[in-house]
C-alpha positions, 0 to 999 in steps of 0.5 A: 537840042540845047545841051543844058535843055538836053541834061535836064530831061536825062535827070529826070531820067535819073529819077524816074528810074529810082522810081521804078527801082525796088525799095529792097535796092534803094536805101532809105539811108546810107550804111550805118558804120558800126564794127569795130565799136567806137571808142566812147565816153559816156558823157562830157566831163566837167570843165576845169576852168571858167567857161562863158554862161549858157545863154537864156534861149528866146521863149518858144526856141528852148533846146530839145533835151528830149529826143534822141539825136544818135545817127540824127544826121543826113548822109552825104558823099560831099560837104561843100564848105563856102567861104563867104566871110559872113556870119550869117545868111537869109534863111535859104542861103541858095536865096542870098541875093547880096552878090556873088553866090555859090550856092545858088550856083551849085544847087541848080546843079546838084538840086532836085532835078539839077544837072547833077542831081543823083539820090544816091550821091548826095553834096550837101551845100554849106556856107561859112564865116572864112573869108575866101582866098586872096587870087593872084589877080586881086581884081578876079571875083573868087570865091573858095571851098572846103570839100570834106571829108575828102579834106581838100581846100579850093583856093581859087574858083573864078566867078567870071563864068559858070565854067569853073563851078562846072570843073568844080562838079566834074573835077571833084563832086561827082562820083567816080562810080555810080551806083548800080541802080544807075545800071539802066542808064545810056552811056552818055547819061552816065558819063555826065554823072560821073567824075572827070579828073581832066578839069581838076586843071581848070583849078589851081592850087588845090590843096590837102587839108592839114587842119582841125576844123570845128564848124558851128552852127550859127545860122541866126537867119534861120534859127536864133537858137544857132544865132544866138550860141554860135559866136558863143561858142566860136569864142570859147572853142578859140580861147580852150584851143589855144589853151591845148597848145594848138594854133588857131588860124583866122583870117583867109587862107594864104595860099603862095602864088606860084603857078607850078606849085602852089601851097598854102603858107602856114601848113601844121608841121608834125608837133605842131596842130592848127584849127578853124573854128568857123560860124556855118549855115543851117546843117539841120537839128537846130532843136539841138543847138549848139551845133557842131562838126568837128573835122579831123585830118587825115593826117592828125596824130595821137599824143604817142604818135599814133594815127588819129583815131577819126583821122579822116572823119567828121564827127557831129555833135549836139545840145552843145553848151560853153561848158562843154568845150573844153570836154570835147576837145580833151576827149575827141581832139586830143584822146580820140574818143565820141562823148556818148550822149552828145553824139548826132552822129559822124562820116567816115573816109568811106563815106559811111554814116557812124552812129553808136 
């Protein structure tokens, strides 16, 4: 039996079995981090300078202002950020027929009923604005990605064969435990589902993630609420960092061709933070627009020294206006706090959803 034919029947096999599985066994969601309490501001304050006006939404589009967004967000082991160096995509970017397509590529392996397709691990596929890394031999087709929250950039992902979106999934986005609902399932079936550290070679120069990075919501091909706001926005992150001292980064990231240790040029030293403030594909909510996720390193400091209060986290925010960015960032970058009504909700190191 052809082997792609032979993994496709132990997935359903997968899903048969969380079928058969007791509700009491599988949550309907994954857990709600929630001790200690997070530290919280009620509301955003006010900026202390001109911003750019909120834009007039199409009629029909208005902004929810409405429902509660508290912990509105899908959970996920795994956000694959791909960068296209686009701004905007077809409604279904698995569908962009432009080229070169990682998405497509990683949705029939982690989709419904895909190779690696687990209920209870779930890689969430997002395309971004960041252009891909330049690769030793310019003439190489490459694609690169963020895997967050494990804050781990790709440089170099070869797109001259499958086989380097396979070392992508077995080298990085596959569990290294499988959830005990998978107890039922045979050896081999659970070795395919689980991680394997050995094609972490296939792919080189992979590197820890040293800098902010806020991921807005732009995806005008599906919704002109996030196509209108978000290059807004993107413009006005930009101009508020820069004002905080903090390094803004553009263009691909430059990554020093060197075959026994590759790093990436530009790295944020101790005293000095650098972001990317990138336009990103549907992440849902776009009621809620502007949307955004704020990434902070594991690495970040507070102003005394101090580990980062969100060091490690990704935190989600909604209703998201140009007047509010100065806000967020004094209140979630800089001190370390989750402006309460605006909150969609976060992920932790652990994977654990935060809400408040």
């Amino acid at each position: 039996m052809p082997q792609r034919l032979m993994l496709r029947q132990l997935t359903r096999q997968t899903w048969q079995l969380v079928n058969r599985t007791s509700l009491a066994a599988v949550p309907a969601r994954r857990a709600f981090a929630s001790k200690p309490p997070l530290p919280t501001v009620p509301t955003c304050p006010s900026p202390t300078c001109e911003c750019a006006e909120m834009p007039v939404m199409p009629e029909g589009l208005e902004i929810d202002h409405k429902s509660p967004m508290n912990g509105v967000i899908a959970g996920y082991a795994e956000q694959v950020l791909i960068c296209t160096g686009k701004d905007d995509w077809p409604s279904k970017i698995e569908e962009e027929n432009g080229g070169d397509n990682l998405a497509a590529d990683l949705k029939e392996l982690f989709g419904r009923g895909g190779t690696y397709a687990d209920p209870f691990h779930n890689v969430a596929l997002v395309n971004s604005s960041l252009p891909s890394s330049v690769p030793p031999r310019a003439e190489v087709q490459n694609t690169s990605v963020y895997l967050l929250p494990s804050f781990k950039y790709v440089p170099f992902l070869p797109r001259v064969s499958f086989d380097h979106v396979q070392a992508l999934a077995k080298g990085y986005l596959l569990p290294e435990k499988l959830h005990s609902a998978h107890g039922g399932l045979s050896p081999v079936h659970r070795d395919i589902l689980t991680r394997n550290d050995a094609y972490q070679s296939l792919l080189p120069g992979v590197q820890d993630v040293n800098d902010i990075l806020v991921l807005i919501c732009g995806h005008g091909g599906r919704d002109m609420r996030c196509g209108i706001l978000g290059p807004l926005l993107r413009d006005e992150f930009e101009r508020q960092l820069r004002r905080k001292g903090v390094e803004v980064l553009q263009g691909p990231v430059q990554v020093q061709a060197d075959a026994e240790a590759p790093r990436l040029e530009g790295v944020a030293g101790p005293s000095k933070d650098t972001a990317r403030i990138e336009v990103i594909s549907h992440i849902g909510g776009h009621k809620f627009a502007g949307n955004i996720i704020i990434y902070i390193p594991p690495g970040k400091k507070m102003a005394d020294g101090s580990p980062h209060r969100f060091a490690g986290h990704g935190l989600w925010y909604g209703r998201v206006e140009p007047k509010h960015v100065e806000g967020l960032i004094e209140e979630t970058i800089v001190k370390g706090n989750i402006v309460a009504d605006m909150f969609r909700g976060g992920i932790d190191p652990q994977r654990r959803i935060l809400r408040i």
